[in-house]
C-alpha positions in Angstrom: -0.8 -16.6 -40.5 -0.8 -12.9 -38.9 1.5 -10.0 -40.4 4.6 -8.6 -38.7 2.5 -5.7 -38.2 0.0 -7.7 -36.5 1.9 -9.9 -34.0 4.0 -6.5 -33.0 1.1 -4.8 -32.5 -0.5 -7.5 -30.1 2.9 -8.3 -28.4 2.8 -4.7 -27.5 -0.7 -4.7 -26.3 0.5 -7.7 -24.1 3.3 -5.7 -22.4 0.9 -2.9 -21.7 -1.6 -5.3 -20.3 1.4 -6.7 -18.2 2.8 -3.6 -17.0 -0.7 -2.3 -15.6 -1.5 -5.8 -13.7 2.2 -5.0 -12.2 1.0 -1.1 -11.0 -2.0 -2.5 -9.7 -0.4 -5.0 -8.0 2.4 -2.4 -6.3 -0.6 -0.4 -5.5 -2.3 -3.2 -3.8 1.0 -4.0 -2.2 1.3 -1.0 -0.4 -2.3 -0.6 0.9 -1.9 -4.3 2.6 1.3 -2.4 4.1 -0.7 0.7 5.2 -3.3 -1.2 6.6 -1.2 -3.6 8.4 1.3 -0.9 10.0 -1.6 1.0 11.5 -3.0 -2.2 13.1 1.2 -2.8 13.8 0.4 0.3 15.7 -3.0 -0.2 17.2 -1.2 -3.2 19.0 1.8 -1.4 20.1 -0.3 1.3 21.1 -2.8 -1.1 23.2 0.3 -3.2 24.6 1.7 0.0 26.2 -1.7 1.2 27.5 -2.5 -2.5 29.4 0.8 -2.1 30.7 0.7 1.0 32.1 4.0 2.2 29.9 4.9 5.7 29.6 2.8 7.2 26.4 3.9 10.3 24.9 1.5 12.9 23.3 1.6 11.2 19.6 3.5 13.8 17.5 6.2 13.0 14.8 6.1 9.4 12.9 3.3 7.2 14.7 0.9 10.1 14.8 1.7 10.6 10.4 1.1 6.8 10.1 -1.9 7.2 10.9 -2.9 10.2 9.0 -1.0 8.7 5.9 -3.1 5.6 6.3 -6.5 7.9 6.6 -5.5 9.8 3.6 -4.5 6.6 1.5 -7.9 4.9 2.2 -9.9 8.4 1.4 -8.6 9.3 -2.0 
């Protein structure tokens, strides 16, 4: 029979082991969403180029999507 002590002490180490699965998964979470936003874009961005659309110079939000995804990937 384990001590009070004891089953705290493991019931504790079960939470921690818990909560880091759950910050690894949020962190693999939001590299699947980096990654699939800049091939989002990559599509968009090759569906406006077969069709002959208008393309802006890339400044503002699509042009930091893919530098954020860059940086992410690079540590």
């Amino acid at each position: 029979m384990s001590s009070p002590a004891r089953s705290t002490v493991s019931a504790a180490s079960g939470g921690a082991v818990s909560a880091a699965e759950d910050v690894a998964d949020s962190i693999d979470a939001l590299y699947r969403k980096d990654e699939t936003m800049a091939e989002l874009k990559f599509e968009v961005m090759e569906a406006l180029r077969r069709t002959g659309a208008y393309m802006p110079k890339q400044h503002g939000k699509l042009s930091e999507l893919g530098q954020a995804s860059k940086k992410t990937r690079n540590f």
